[in-house]
C-alpha positions in Angstrom: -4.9 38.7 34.9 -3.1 38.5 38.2 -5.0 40.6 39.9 -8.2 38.6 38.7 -6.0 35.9 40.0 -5.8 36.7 43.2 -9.1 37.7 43.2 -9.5 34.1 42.8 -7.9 33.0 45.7 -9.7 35.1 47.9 -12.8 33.3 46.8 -11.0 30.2 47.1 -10.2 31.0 50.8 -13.7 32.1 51.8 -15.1 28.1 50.1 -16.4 30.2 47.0 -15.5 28.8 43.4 -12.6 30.5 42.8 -13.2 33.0 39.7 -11.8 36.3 40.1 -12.4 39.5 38.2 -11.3 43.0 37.2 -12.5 45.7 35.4 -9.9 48.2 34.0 -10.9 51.6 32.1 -8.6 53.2 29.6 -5.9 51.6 31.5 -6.5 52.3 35.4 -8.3 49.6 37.6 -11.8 50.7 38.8 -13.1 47.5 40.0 -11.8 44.0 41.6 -14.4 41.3 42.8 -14.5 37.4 43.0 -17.7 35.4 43.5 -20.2 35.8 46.2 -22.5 33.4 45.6 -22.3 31.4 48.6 -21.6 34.4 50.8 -24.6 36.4 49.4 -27.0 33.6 49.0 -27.2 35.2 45.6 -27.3 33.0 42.2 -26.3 36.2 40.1 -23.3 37.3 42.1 -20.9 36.3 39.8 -17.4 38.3 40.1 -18.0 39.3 36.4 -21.6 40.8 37.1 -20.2 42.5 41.0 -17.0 44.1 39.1 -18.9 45.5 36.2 -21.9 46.7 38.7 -18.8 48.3 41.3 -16.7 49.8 38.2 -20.5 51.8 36.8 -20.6 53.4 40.4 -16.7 54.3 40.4 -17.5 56.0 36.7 -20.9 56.7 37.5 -21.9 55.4 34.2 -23.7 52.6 33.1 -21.6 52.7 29.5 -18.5 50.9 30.3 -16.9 52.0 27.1 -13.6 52.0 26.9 -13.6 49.5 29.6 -11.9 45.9 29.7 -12.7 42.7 31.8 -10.4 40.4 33.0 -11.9 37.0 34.2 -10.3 34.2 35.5 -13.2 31.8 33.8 -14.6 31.9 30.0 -17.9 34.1 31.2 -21.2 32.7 30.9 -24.4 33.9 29.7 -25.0 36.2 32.2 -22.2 37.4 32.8 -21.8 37.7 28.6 -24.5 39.9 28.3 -24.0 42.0 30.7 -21.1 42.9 29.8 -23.1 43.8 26.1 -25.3 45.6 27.7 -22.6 47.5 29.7 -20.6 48.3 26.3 -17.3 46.9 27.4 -14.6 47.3 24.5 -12.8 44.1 25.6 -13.1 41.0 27.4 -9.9 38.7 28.2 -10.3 35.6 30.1 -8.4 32.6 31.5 -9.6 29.3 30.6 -12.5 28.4 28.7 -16.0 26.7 30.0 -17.1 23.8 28.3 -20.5 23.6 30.2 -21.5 27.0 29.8 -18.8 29.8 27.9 -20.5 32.2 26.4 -17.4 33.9 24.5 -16.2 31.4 22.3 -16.9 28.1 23.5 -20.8 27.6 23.4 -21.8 30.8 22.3 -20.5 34.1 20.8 -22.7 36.6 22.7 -19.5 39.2 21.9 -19.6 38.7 18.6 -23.3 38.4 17.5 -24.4 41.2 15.3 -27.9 40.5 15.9 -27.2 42.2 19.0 -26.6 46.3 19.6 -22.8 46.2 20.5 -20.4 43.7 19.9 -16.9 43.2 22.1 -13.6 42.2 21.6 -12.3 39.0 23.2 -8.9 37.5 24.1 -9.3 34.0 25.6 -6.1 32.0 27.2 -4.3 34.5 29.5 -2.9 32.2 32.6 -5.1 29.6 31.4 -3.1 26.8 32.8 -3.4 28.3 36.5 -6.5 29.3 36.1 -7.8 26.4 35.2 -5.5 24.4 38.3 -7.2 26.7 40.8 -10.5 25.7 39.5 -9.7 22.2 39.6 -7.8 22.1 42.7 -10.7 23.5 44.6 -13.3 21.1 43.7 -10.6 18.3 44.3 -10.7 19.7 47.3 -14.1 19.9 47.9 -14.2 15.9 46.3 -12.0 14.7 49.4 -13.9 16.4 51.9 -17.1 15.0 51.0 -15.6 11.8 50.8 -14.1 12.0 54.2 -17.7 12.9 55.7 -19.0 10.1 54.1 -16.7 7.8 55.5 -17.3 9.6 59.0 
């Protein structure tokens, strides 16, 4: 997670939301990203959905079996089933997202056996600094609109 962390920091210091992830494979990391959205004009370029996509070139598979995410945020529906349709074994995150978790918190994507593959999840790792980065930043982001509003 504290790679993902840092991850999130980069983000954070380029004035993207700061979530931060890794992809690790039968122990070795294969992928690190953080989001892109703002850089990439890109709704979908989630750090979940650019690690997964740069950990199946590094394979050069599509199956990411045997294959755990680390995520600084609960991952959302997107990002949840990708990671279905990628076959991950494991997913653990940082803090959960009440507007839009899709591991545990408003859905159960991992878990539903209506679907093909179904994943582990471990929720809570550095939760408490994941979730003051997250906060911190749009405090931040708070002030300086207020500041330019008083301008």
């Amino acid at each position: 997670m504290s790679l993902a962390l840092e991850q999130a920091r980069l983000a954070a210091a380029a004035g993207e939301v700061p979530i931060g992830a890794v992809v690790a494979c039968d122990g070795a990391l294969v992928a690190a990203a953080h989001n892109r959205r703002e850089a990439d004009a890109d709704p979908a370029a989630h750090a979940e959905l650019i690690a997964l996509r740069m950990a199946a070139r590094a394979l050069g598979r599509w199956r990411l079996s045997g294959c755990t995410v680390y995520v600084t945020l609960e991952p959302c529906v997107m990002c949840a089933g990708l990671m279905q349709l990628a076959r991950v074994d494991r997913c653990v995150y940082g803090t959960s997202d009440p507007k839009g978790g899709a591991l545990g918190t408003l859905y159960h994507i991992h878990a539903d056996e209506r679907l093909n593959h179904c994943f582990e999840v471990t929720s809570g790792v550095c939760a408490q600094e994941c979730a003051d980065l997250l906060s911190g930043f749009f405090a931040g982001l708070r002030a300086s609109r207020r500041q330019q509003g008083s301008s």
